[in-house]
N, C-alpha and C positions, 0 to 999 in steps of 0.2 A: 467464537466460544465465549460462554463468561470466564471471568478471572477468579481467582480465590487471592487471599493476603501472603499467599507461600509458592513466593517464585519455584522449588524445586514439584511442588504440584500442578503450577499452570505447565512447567517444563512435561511434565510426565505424562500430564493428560492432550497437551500439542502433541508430545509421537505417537499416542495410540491413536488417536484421530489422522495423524497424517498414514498408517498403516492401513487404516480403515478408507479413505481416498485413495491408496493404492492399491488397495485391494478391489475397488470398483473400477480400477482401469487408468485412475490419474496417472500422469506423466509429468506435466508442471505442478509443484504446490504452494499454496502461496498462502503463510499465515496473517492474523490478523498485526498491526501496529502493537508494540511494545508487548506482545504475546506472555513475558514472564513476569508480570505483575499487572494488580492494577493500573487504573487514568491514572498515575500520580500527580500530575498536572494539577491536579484542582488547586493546588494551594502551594503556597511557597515555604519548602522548608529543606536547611541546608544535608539533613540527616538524610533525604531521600539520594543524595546523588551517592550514595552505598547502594541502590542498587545497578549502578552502571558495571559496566564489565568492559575490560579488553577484546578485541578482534585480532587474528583469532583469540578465543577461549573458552568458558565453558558450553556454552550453546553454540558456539560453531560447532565445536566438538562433537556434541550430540546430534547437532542436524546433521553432520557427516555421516556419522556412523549409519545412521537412520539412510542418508540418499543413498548410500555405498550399500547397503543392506537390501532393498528395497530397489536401486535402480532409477531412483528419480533423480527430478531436479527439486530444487527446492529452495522458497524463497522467504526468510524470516526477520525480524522486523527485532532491530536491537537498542535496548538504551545503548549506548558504546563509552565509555573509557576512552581518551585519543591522550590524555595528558592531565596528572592534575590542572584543575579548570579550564577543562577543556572538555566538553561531553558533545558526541552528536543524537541526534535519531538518526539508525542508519540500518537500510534493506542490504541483508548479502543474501547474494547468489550463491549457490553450491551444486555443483551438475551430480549426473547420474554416478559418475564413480569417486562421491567424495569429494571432488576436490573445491576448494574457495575461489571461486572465478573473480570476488572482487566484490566491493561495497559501493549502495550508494549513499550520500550523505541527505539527509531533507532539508530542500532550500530555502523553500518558502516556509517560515515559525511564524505563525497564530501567537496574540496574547490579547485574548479575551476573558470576561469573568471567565472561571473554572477552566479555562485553557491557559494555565500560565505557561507556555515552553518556552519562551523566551528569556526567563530566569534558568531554564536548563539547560537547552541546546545552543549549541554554535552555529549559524548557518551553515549549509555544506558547502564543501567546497571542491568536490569532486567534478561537477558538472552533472549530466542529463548523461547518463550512460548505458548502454549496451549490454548485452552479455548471451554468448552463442553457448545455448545449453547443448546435451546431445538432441534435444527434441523440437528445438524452436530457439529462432530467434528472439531474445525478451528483453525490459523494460521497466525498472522496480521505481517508481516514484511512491511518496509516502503521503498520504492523508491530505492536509492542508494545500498541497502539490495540485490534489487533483481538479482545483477552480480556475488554474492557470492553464490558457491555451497553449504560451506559446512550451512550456515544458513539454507539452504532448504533443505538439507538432516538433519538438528538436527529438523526441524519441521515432518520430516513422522518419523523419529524414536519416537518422541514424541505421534504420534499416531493420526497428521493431517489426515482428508479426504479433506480440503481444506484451499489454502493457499494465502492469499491475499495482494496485493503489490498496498496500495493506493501511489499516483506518481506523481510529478510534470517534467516532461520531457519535452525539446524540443531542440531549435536552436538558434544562434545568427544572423543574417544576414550575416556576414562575414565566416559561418560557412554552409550556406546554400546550398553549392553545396556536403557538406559529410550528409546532413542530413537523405538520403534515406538510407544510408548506417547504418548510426547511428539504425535507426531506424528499418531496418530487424536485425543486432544484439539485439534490446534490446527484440525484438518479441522470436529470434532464442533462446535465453539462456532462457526464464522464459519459452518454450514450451518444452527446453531440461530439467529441473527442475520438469516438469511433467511428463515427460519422466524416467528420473533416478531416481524419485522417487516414481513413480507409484501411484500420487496424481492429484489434479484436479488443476488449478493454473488459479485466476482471477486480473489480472492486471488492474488499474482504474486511469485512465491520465486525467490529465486537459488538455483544448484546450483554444485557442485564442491568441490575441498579446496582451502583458501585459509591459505597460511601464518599465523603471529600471533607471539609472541616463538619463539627460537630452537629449534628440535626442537619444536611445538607447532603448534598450529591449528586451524579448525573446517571442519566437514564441512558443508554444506549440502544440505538434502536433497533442494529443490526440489518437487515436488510441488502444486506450482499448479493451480489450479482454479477452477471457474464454477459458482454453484448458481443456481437458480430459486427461489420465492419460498415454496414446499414443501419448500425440504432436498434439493432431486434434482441430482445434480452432471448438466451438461451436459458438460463438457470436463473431461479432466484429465492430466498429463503425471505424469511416473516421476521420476526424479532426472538424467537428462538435459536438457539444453537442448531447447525447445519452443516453440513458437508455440499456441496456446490459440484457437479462434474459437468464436465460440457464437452465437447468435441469443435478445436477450433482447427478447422482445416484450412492451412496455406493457399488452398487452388481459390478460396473466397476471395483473398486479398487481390489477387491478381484479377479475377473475373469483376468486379466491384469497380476499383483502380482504372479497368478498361472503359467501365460505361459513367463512371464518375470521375474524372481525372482532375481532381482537383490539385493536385501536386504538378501536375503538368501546368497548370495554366496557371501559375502564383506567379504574379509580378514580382519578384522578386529587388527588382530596380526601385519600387514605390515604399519600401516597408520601412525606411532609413525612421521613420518618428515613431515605431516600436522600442526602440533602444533610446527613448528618453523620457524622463518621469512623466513629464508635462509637453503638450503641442503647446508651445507659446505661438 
């Protein structure tokens, strides 16, 4: 969805939207990256981290009532509060009756022009984590996450059927003639991840132009989408605002898995220069 400057309005217009997905039949939901405000990101300034909030608190709050209401799970994308100077990006979980299964923190922080989070966030430090909804097993990684293979392969060893990347992506103006390109890699690598992993993979991007310092801004391109566990997109929306439903059925995984086993045959013995910056 686009944002508007009044976090209790982005709030207001995320639960009718998520009623309206539940009302088409959803079961997991999965909003976009920092869903209750604009990109604040674009620029550095110390007034923004007022919009951080505690976990739980008010948007857990409300996504609860919403999943308890309603019956879903539900997966929402927080500035977080953890301690004065101390902020994350961070996906919580909330199953069908309410309850806070638990948060992830986002690992991997981007600082590029108008992606400043590295002046925000703390790296996470939860780890690549799990979380048994009533409806599926699932997989909250955030944005920046989703270029990294090996987070998405520690989510299907964990025991993911589905793996979710809420996301704030787009362009600068100056940047507008690479952004088709930008944009079939960010598609190509999250459908290779359900590929290599033989897992379901739903990406959930904001859309619109969102101001940043003055005469300036980025474009969002929106573009969310659903693959199966072959690279086959199920769902996918344009750069408008969207609702996405898709039916990810379990029996895929396992059918897939049998005729692709790529999990089966990982050397696992050979991988030791993955866990160092550099192969010297």
């Amino acid at each position: 969805m686009a944002c508007s400057k009044d976090p209790n309005e982005n709030l207001s217009k995320a639960e009718w939207r998520i009623r309206e997905a539940a009302g088409r039949g959803a079961q997991v939901v999965c909003l976009q990256e920092l869903f209750r405000s604009q990109y604040f990101c674009q620029e550095e300034r110390a007034e923004l981290f007022d919009l951080a909030e505690p976990i739980p608190g008010p948007s857990t709050e409300a996504l609860a009532k919403l999943a308890r209401d309603l019956k879903i799970a539900i997966v929402g994308s927080i500035f977080e509060r953890r301690m004065a100077g101390v902020y994350h990006n961070t996906a919580v979980v909330i199953d069908a009756d309410g309850s806070l299964l638990g948060s992830y923190r986002k690992m991997h922080i981007p600082d590029d022009p108008r992606f400043y989070e590295k002046y925000y966030f703390t790296p996470g430090d939860l780890g690549v984590r799990c979380f048994d909804t009533k409806y599926a097993r699932i997989a909250p990684l955030v944005c920046w996450d989703q270029w990294y293979p090996e987070a998405a392969r520690m989510a299907a060893l964990g025991g993911a059927q589905l793996l979710l990347y809420p996301t704030a992506i787009g362009y600068h103006q100056s940047d507008a003639g690479e952004a088709m390109l930008q944009q079939n890699a960010w598609v190509t690598v999250q459908r290779a991840h359900a590929i290599a992993n033989g897992l379901f993979v739903a990406a959930v991007n904001r859309v619109g132009f969102e101001e940043g310092p003055p005469g300036d801004g980025l474009q969002f391109w929106g573009g969310s989408f659903i693959s199966d566990p072959q690279g086959r997109i199920l769902a996918k929306s344009a750069d408008q605002e969207d609702i996405l439903v898709a039916e990810c059925d379990p029996r895929r995984i396992e059918h897939v898995r049998r005729n692709w086993p790529f999990l089966r045959d990982r050397r696992i013995d050979a991988y030791g220069t993955v866990l160092k910056r550099v192969a010297d």
